[in-house]
N, C-alpha and C positions, 0 to 999 in steps of 0.2 A: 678119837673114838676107838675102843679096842676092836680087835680084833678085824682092821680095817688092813693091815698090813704083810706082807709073805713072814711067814715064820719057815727057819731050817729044822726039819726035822729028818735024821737018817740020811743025810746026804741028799734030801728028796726038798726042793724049792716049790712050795704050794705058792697058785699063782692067789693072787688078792683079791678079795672079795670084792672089791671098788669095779675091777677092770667086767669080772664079770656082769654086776648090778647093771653098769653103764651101758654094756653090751646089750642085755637087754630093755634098756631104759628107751633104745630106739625102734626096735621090732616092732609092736605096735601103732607108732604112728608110720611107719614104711607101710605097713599094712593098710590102713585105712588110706593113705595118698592113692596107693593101686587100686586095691580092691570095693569100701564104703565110697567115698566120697564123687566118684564120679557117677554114680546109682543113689546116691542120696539128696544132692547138692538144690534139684531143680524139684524135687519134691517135697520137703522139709516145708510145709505152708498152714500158717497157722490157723489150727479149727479145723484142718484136715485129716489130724493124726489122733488115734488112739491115747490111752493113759494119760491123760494132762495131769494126774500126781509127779507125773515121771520128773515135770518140766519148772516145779518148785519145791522149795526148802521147808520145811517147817518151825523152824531154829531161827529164835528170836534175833538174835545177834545176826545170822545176815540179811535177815529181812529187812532186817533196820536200815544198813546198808545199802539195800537194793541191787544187794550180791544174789548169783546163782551158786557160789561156795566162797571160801573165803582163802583167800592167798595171804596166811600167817603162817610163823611158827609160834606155836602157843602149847601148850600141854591142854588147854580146853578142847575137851569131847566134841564137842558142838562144831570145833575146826574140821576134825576131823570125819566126824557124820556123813558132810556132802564132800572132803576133799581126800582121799584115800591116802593118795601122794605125803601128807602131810601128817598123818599119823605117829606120833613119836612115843618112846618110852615112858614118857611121864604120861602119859591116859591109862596108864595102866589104872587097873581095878578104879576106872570110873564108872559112872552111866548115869543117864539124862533121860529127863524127860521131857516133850514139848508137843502143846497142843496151841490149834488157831481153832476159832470159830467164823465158817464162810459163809456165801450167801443164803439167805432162804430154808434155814438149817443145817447146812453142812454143816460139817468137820472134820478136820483132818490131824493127825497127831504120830509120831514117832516115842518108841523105847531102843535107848541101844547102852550097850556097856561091851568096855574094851579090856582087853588086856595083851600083856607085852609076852612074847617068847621069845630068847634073845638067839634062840639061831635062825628063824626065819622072818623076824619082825613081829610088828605091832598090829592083832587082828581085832578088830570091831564088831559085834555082832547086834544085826536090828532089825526089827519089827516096825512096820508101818501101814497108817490106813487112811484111807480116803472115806468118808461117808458120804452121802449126798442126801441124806432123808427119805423119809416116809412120804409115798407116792400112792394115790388114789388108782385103782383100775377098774380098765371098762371096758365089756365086750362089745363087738360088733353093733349092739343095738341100743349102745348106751347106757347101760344097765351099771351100776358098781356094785363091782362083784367082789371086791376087796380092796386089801392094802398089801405094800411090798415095798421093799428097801433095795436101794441098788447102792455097791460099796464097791472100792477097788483096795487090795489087801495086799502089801509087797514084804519079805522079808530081802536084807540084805546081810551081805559078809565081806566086809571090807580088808584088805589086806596094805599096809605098808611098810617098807624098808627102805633104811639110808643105805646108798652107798659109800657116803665118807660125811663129811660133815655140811657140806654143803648139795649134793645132789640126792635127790628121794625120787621112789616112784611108788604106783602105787595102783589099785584094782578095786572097783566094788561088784560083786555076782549080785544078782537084781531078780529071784522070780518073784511074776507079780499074778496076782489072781485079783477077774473080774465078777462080780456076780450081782447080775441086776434080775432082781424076781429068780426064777427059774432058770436061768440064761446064765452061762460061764465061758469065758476065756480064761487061755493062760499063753501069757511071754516071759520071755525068758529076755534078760538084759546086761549088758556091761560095762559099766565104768571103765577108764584107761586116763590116768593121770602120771605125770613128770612136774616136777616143784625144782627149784634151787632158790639156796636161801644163801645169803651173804654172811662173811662171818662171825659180824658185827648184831646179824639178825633183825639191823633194822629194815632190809628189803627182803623180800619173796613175789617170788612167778611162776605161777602155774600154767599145764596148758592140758584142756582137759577133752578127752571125747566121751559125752555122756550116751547113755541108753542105746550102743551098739547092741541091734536083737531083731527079735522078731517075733508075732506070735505064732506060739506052738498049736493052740485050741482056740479055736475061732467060733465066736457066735450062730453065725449061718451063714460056713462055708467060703464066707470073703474077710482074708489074710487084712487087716488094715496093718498101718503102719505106725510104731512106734516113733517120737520125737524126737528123730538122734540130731546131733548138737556138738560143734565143732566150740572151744574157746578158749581165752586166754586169758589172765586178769595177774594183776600186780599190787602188790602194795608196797609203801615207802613210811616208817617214823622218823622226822624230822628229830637231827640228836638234840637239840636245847629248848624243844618246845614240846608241848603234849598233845602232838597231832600225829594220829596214821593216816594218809590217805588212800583209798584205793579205786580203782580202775579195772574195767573189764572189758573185754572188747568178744559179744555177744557172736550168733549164727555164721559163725567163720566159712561155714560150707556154702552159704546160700547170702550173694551181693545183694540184689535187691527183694530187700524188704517191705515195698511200700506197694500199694493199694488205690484202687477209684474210689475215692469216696464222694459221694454226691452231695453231701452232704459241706463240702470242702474240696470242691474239684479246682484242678491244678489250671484249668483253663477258664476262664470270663468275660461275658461280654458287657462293655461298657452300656449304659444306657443311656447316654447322651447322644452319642458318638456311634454305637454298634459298633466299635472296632475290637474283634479278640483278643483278648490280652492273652496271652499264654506263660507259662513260667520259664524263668530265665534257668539254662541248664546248670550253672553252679550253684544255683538256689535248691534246685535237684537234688545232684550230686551232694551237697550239707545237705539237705533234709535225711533223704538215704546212709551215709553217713553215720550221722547222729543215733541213727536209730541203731547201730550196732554198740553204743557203748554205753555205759552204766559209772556214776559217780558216789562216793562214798568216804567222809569222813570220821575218823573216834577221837574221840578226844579223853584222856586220861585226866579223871579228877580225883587225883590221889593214886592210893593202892586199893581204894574199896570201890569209887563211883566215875560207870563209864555214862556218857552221853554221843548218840550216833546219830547220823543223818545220810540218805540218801538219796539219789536222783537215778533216773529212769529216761530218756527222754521219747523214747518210743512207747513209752507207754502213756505217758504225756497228753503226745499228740495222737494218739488211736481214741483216747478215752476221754476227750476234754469235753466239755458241752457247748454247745453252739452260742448259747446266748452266754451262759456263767460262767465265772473263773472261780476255776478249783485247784487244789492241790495234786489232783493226779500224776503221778510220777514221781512223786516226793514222798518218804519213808522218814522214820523216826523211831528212837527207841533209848531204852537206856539201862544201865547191865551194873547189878552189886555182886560184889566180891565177898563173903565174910567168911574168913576161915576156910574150911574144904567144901562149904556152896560156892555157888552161881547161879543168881536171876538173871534170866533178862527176860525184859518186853519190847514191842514193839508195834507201831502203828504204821500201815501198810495203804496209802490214798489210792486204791482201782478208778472210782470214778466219783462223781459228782455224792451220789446216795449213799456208797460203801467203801468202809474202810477198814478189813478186819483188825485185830488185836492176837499178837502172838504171845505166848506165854512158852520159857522153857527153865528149867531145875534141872540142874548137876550136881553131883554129889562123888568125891573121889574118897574111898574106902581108906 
């Protein structure tokens, strides 16, 4: 890569561009070790935190997945949307679009389009929104007195550079605006990603801290807390076969993730017997576990047709139904290539009754 190495000019030894990248490629996670995560770690609980746009992709291809970004190197936009780190020269003068349709009338959708600057890297710029639909209202006395929409509206500006050919890092700035009826907040958020890709480029590893922030303007008065998000994921192409697989190992900040559910309690009493049965703790310990990681295969059918599958296991077992067996936690989708497009779709199983449908289009100029 040029311009990766000291050049002599005037007797003057400029140091390399690699050594400083890298230097900084660790400042922000030393930061967050000290400063986020021991303020974060015990609070991070879900259904307790503000902007849940923050905490999904819109972008068919990792849906399909059952990624929260995607640990590739690819020239597709769509990589680089949710993973900054991985941004490369070739998104240049791309942009995409991609919309889901969610429960009950939502929807939610992104625009972004990229381009390359070659002295400070490869910057992204995107638009995103959350809808949630048209809501009935009613005063005190039961009266409807109207209608109102409540939406959450984020722009982003993503920033990535390689240090050499194998290590990248990378930033997304996040303000978001809330506005339900009358009523607004605004936070402010940050991306902090580091990627290395091998140079083969059939592996990549990401490690990412999402939605570092806070909000600035608050509803009434009480600060809620944004989703911040500790993670890692990898992925591997097999060289003689047409499989990538990847891996992601979720809520890094916050060990246990699991829950009373009454509905599924961890302790039973026999009814023969009355004797408690209680759960054996490495039953535990894998259950807990499980719930931090995310599985995901592509399979290459040619150079135009992809086919994807994901798994989820935590979302699995939070959203299963008691009596039926569903697919919850299981994703699916599938991605054409033709010339300087890219579809993809994708089908997304939350629970028993719903399962959105993502749609996304790229387009590189």
């Amino acid at each position: 890569m040029k311009g990766l190495r000291g050049v002599e000019r005037n007797g003057r030894t400029y140091v390399r561009r690699r050594t400083i990248v890298l230097s900084f490629l660790f400042v922000p996670f030393i930061t967050l070790a000290f400063l986020i995560l021991p303020h974060s770690s015990n609070a991070q609980i879900a259904g307790l935190n503000a902007l849940p746009m923050l905490t999904r992709s819109s972008v068919a291809r990792t849906n399909a997945l059952g990624m929260r970004y995607m640990p590739l190197y690819s020239n597709d936009i769509t990589v680089g949307l949710d993973n900054p780190s991985l941004l490369t020269s070739g998104m240049r003068s791309s942009a995409m679009l991609s919309y889901y349709s969610m429960f009950v009338g939502g929807n939610m959708g992104s625009l972004a389009y990229a381009h390359n600057f070659n002295r400070i890297g490869t910057v992204l710029f995107g638009f995103h929104f959350n809808s949630y639909g048209k809501f009935e209202e009613y005063d005190e006395y039961e009266n409807h007195i109207g209608d109102f929409y409540a939406a959450d509206y984020a722009l982003s500006v993503g920033w990535g550079m390689w240090a050499d050919s194998n290590f990248s890092i990378g930033a997304n700035f996040k303000p978001v605006l809330s506005q339900y009826a009358e009523y607004r907040a605004v936070a402010l958020t940050i991306d902090v990603a580091g990627s290395y890709v091998s140079d083969n480029r059939r592996f990549a590893a990401t490690i990412m801290a999402n939605n570092i922030g806070a909000q600035v303007v608050t509803f009434d008065q009480t600060v809620e807390k944004v989703p911040f998000e500790l993670s890692a994921a990898v992925s591997y192409k097999l060289r003689k076969a047409p499989f990538r697989f990847f891996f992601a190992a979720t809520e890094l900040q916050r060990w246990n993730l699991r829950y009373n559910d009454k509905l599924n309690p961890t302790s039973q009493t026999d009814a023969f017997t009355g004797e408690v049965i209680t759960e054996k703790p490495f039953v535990g310990f894998m259950d807990n576990l499980m719930r931090h990681t995310v599985f995901g295969v592509e399979l290459n059918l040619g150079t135009v047709l992809f086919a994807r599958v994901g798994y989820r296991y935590r979302q699995m077992v939070e959203m299963k139904g008691a009596d039926a067996l569903n697919l919850s936690g299981f994703s699916f989708g599938i991605g054409l290539h033709v010339k300087k497009f890219e579809f993809g779709y994708a089908r997304s199983n939350y629970h028993y009754g719903q399962a959105p449908n993502y749609f996304t289009l790229s387009y590189r100029f």
